[in-house]
Each structure stands twice: as structure tokens, then as C-alpha cells.
Backbone bond lengths (Angstrom), bond angles and torsions (degrees), N, CA, C in turn:
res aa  C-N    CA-C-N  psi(-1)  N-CA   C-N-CA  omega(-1)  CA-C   N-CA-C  phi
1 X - - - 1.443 - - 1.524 109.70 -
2 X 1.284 129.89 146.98 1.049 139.66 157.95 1.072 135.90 -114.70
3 X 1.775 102.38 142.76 1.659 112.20 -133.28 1.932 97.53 -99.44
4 X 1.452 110.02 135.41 1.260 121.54 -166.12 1.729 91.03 -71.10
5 X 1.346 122.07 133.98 1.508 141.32 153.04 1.539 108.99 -45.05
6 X 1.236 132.27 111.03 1.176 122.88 146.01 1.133 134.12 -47.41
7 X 1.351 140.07 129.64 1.445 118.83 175.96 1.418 100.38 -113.87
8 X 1.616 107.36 139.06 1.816 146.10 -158.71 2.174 91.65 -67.91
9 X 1.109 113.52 64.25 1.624 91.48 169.02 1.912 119.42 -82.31
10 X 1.135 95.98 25.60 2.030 92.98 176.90 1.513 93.71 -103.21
11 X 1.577 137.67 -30.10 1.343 123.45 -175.48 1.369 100.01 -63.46
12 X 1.178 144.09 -41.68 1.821 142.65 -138.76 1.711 90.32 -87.88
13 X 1.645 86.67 -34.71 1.873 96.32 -173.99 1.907 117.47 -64.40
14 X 1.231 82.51 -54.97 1.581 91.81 -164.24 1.747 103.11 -89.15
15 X 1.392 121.96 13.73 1.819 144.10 152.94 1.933 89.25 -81.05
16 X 0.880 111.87 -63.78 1.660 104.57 -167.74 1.637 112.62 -49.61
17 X 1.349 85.77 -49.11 1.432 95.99 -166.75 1.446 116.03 -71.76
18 X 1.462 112.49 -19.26 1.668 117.84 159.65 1.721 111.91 -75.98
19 X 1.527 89.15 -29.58 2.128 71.82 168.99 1.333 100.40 -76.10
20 X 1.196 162.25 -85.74 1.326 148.66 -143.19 1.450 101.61 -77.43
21 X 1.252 134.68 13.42 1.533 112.50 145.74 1.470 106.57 -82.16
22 X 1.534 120.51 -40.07 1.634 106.77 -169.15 1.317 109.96 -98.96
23 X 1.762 116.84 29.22 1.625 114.58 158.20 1.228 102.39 -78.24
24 X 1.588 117.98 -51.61 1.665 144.34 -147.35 1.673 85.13 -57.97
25 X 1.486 105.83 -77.31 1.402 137.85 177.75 1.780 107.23 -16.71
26 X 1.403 105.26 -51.36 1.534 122.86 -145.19 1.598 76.22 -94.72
27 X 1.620 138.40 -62.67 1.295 111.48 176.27 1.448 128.47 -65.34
28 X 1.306 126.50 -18.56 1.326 121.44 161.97 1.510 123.32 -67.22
29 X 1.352 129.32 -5.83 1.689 137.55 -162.41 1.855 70.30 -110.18
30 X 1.587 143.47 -67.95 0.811 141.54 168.36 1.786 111.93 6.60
31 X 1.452 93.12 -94.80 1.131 129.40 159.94 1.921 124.24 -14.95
32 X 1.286 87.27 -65.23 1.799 89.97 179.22 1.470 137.01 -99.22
33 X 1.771 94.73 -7.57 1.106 108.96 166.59 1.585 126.97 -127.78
34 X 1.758 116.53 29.93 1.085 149.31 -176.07 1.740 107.85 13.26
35 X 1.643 94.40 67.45 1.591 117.02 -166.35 1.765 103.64 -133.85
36 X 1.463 90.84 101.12 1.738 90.42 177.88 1.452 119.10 -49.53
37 X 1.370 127.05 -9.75 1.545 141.16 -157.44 1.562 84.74 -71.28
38 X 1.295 124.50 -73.14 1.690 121.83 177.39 1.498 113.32 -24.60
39 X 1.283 107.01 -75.33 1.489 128.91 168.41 1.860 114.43 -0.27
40 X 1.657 83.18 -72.08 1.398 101.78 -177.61 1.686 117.01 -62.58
41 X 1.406 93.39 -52.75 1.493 87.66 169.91 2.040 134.56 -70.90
42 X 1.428 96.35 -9.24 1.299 101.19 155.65 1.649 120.11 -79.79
43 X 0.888 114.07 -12.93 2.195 116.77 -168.12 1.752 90.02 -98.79
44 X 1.384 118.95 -30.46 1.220 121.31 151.29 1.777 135.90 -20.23
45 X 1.753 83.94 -90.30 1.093 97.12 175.41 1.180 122.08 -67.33
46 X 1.257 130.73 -54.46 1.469 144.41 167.35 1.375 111.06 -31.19
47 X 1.529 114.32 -43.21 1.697 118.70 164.48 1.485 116.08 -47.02
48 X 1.551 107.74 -49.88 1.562 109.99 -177.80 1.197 117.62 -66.80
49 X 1.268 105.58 -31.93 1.900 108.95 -160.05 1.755 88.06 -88.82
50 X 1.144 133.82 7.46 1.332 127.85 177.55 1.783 111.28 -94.58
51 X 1.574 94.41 -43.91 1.703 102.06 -165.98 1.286 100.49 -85.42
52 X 1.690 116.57 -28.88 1.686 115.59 177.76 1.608 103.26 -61.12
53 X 1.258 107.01 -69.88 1.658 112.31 -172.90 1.764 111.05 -55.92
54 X 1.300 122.00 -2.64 1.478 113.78 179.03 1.797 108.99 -128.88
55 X 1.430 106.39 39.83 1.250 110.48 -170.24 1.793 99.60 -105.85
């Protein structure tokens, strides 16, 4: 018999969930250290976690 492949759904999960930790993250560094560098890397991530989750 041959054995059905599981397929891994916590990597796709816990990839999402690191983009919206380092949007949150990236506007709070924003925020306290009045450094567009956060900024950018929040419009970033937030970009990905938009086109991944609406694909």
C-alpha cells in the first residue's frame, strides 16, 4: 500500500504569522525611534501577507 504524504500546513502558518509580527514590530521601531527604516519594512511585509493570504 501506499502511504498518503502529509502536507506541512504550520510552515505557510507560522511564515504569516512572522509577517505580521515584523509589520506590527516595524511600525512600532517606526514609532520610537522616528526612523522610516521600520516604516519600510512594515509596507513590506504587510505587502506580502496581503498577496499571499489573497492568492
Amino acid at each position: 500500500m501506499k502511504k498518503d504524504k502529509q502536507s506541512m500546513t504550520s510552515i505557510p502558518g507560522l511564515a504569516l504569522l512572522g509577517l505580521l509580527a515584523t509589520g506590527v514590530i516595524g511600525i512600532w521601531h517606526t514609532f520610537a525611534s522616528f526612523n522610516a527604516l521600520g516604516l519600510i519594512a512594515a509596507a513590506i511585509s504587510f505587502g506580502i501577507l496581503a498577496i499571499v493570504s489573497f492568492m
